[in-house]
C-alpha positions as CSV (number, residue, x, y, z in Angstrom):
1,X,-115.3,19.4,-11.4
2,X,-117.0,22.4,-9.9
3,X,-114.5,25.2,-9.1
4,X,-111.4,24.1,-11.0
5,X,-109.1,26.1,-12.9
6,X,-107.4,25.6,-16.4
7,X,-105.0,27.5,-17.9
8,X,-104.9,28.1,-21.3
9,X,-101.8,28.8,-23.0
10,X,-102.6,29.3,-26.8
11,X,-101.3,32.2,-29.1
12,X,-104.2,31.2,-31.8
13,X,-107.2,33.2,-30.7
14,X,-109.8,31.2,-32.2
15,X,-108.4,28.2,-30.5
16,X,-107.7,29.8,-27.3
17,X,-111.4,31.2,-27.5
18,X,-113.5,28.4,-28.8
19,X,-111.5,25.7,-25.8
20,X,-111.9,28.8,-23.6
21,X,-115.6,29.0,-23.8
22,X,-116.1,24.8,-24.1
23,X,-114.6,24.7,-20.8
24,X,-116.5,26.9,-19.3
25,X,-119.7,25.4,-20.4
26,X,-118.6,22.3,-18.4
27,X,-117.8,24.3,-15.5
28,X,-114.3,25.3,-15.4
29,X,-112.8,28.4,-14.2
30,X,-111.0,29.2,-17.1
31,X,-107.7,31.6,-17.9
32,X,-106.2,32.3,-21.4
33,X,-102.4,33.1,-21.8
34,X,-101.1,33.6,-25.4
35,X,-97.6,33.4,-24.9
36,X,-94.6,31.1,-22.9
37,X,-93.8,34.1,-20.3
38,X,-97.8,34.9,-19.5
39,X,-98.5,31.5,-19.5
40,X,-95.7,30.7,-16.8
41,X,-96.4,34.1,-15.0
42,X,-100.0,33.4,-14.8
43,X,-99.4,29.1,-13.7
44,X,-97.0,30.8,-10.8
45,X,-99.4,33.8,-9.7
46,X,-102.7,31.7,-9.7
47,X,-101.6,27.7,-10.1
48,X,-104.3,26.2,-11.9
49,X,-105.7,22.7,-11.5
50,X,-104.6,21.8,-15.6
51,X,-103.0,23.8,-18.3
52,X,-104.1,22.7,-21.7
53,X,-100.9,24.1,-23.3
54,X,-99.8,24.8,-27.0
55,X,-95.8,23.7,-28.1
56,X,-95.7,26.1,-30.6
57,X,-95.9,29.8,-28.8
58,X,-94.1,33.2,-29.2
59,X,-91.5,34.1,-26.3
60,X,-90.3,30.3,-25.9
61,X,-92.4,27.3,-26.6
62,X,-94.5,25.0,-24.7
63,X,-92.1,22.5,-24.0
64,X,-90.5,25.5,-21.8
65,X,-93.3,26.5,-20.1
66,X,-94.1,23.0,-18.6
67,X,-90.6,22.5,-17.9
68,X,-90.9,25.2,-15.7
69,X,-94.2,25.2,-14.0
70,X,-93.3,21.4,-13.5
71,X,-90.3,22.4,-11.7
72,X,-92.3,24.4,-9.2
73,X,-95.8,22.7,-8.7
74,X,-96.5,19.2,-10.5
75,X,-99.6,19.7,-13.1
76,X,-101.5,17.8,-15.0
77,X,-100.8,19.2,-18.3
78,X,-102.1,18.6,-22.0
79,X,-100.2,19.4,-24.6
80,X,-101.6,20.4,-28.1
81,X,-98.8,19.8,-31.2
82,X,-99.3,20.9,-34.4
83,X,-98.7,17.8,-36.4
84,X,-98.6,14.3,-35.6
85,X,-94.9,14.2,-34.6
86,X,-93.9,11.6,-32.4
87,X,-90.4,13.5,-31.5
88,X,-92.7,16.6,-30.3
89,X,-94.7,14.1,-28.1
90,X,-92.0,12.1,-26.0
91,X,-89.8,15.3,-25.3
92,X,-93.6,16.7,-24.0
93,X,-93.7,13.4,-21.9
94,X,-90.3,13.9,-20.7
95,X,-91.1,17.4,-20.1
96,X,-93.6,16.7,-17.5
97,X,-96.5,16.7,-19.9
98,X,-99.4,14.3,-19.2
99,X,-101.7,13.5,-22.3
100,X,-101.6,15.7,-25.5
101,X,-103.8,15.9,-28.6
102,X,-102.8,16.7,-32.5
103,X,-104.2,20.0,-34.2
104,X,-106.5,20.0,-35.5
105,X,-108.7,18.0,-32.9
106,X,-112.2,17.4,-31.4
107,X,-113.7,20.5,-28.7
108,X,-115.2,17.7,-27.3
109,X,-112.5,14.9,-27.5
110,X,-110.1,17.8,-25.4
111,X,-112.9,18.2,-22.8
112,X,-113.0,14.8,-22.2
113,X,-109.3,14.2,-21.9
114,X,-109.3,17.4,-19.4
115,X,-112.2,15.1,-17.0
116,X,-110.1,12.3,-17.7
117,X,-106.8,13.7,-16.6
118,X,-108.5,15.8,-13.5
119,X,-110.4,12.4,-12.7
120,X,-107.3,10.6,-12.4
121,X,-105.4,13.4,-9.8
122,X,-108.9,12.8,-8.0
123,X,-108.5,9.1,-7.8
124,X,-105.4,9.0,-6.5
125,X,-105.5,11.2,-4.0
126,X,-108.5,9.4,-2.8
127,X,-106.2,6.5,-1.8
128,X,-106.0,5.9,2.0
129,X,-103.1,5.4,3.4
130,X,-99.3,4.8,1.8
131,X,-98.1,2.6,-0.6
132,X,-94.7,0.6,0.6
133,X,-92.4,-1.7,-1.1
134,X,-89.2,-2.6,-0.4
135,X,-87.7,0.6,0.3
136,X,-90.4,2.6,-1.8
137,X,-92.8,4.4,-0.1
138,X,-95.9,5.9,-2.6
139,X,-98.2,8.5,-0.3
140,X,-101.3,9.0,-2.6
141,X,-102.9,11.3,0.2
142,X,-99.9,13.4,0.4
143,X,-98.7,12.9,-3.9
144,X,-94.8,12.0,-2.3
145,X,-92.5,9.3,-3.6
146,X,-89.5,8.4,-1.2
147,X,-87.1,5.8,-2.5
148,X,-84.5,4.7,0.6
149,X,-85.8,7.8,2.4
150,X,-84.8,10.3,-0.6
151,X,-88.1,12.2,-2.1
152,X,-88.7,12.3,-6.1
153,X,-90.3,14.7,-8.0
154,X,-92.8,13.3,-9.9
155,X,-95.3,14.7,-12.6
156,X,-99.1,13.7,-11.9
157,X,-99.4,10.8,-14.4
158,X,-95.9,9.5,-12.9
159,X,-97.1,9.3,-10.0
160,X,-100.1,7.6,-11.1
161,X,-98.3,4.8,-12.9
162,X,-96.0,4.5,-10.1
163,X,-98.8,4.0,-7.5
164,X,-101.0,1.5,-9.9
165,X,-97.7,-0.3,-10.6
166,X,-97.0,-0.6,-6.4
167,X,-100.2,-1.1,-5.7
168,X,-99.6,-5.0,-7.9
169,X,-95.5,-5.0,-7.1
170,X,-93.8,-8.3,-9.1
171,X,-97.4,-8.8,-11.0
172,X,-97.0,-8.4,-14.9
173,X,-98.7,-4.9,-16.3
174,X,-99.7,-5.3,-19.9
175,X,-98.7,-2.1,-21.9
176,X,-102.5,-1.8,-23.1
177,X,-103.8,-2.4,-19.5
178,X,-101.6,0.2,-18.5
179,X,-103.1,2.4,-21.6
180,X,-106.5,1.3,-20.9
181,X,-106.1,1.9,-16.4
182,X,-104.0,5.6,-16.5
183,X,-104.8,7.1,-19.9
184,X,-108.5,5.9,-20.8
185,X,-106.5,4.9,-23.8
186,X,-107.8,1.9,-26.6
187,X,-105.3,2.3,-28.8
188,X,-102.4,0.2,-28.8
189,X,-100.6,2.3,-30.5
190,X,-100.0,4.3,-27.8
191,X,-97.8,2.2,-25.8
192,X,-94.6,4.6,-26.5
193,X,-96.2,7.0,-24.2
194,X,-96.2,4.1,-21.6
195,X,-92.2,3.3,-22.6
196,X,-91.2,7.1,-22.0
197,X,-93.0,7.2,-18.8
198,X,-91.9,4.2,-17.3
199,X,-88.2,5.5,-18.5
200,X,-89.1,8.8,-16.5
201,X,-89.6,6.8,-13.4
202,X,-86.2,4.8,-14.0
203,X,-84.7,7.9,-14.3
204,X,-86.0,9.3,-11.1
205,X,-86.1,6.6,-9.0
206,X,-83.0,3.8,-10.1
207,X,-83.1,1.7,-13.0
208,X,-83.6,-1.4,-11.0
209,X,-87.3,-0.8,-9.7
210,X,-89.1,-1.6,-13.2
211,X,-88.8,-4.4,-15.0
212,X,-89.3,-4.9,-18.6
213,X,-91.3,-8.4,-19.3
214,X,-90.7,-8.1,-23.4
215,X,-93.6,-7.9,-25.6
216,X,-95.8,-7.4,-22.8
217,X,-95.2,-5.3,-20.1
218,X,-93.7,-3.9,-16.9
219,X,-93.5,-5.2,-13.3
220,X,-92.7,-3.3,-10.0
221,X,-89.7,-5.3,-8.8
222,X,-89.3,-6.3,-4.8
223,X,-86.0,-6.7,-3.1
224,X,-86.1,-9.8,-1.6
């Protein structure tokens, strides 16, 4: 992880300082921002490699900021909310965030989602050569979608699904594989994050390329 760079977008000081200085300890290149404007000025004049990123800031919130740094540059982001709030969490997913945590939380616990997330952009990109099916086309080197020839934005994590979900098109993907393969998750009760995600990529890419196997999972589907 040598030589990466976070952004920290956090108006609590003691927040912003104490994930600051974990994050360096494990070898980040870190920068603090304690409001939405700085924190988008300072993704645009220096993109990092993941912002950890508060919803609640002065200027506009966080759900802003990632909404527009996703809109330039896709980012792994992690969002921190400041109660367990499942409405705050899926309008982060659909935002373009990636992972997020509830204050208050673990230095350590956000460290490790921060390797995780980074680990993951690593793995994919790590992936020779591109993914097609049917009329899908999934370029890990690259990070581009095309669907009939037409390009989709997607955040990191969508792109990850997408890719683990092409790489096994028509084969059944549990909700709590998925979990366990793209979020390093054990908890099943964080499937939710898996619906709004796969709901992303219906949104993106057409409604027909992932199908819903109820009470179990989803399924890349393959004209035939």
């Amino acid at each position: 992880m040598g030589n990466r760079r976070v952004l920290v977008v956090e108006d609590e000081k003691t927040i912003a300082e104490s994930v600051a200085a974990r994050l360096r300890a494990e070898g980040f290149t870190v920068e603090v921002a304690s409001d939405g404007p700085s924190g988008v000025a300072a993704a645009q004049a220096n993109p990092p490699d993941l912002i950890v990123l508060d919803v609640m800031l002065p200027g506009f919130d966080g759900l802003e900021v990632c909404r527009r740094v996703q809109a330039e540059r896709p980012v792994p982001v992690l969002m921190l909310t400041a109660r367990d709030d499942e409405t705050d969490m899926l309008i982060g997913l659909a935002v373009g965030a990636d992972d997020y945590l509830t204050k208050p939380f673990s230095i350590r616990e956000l460290a490790a989602r921060v390797h995780a997330l980074l680990r993951r952009v690593e793995r994919a990109a790590s992936t020779t050569g591109p993914l097609v099916v049917g009329d899908l086309e999934v370029d890990p080197v690259e990070r581009r979608v095309r669907r009939a020839g037409v390009e989709a934005h997607l955040t990191p994590i969508e792109f990850e699904l997408l890719a683990y979900l092409a790489a096994r098109p028509r084969a059944v993907q549990p909700r709590e594989r998925l979990l366990a393969e793209i979020w390093n998750w054990t908890d099943a009760a964080g499937t939710r994050t898996v619906d709004s995600h796969i709901k992303a990529l219906r949104r993106k890419l057409g409604a027909d390329l992932i199908r819903t196997v109820h009470g179990v999972g989803y399924a890349l589907e393959v004209a035939r």
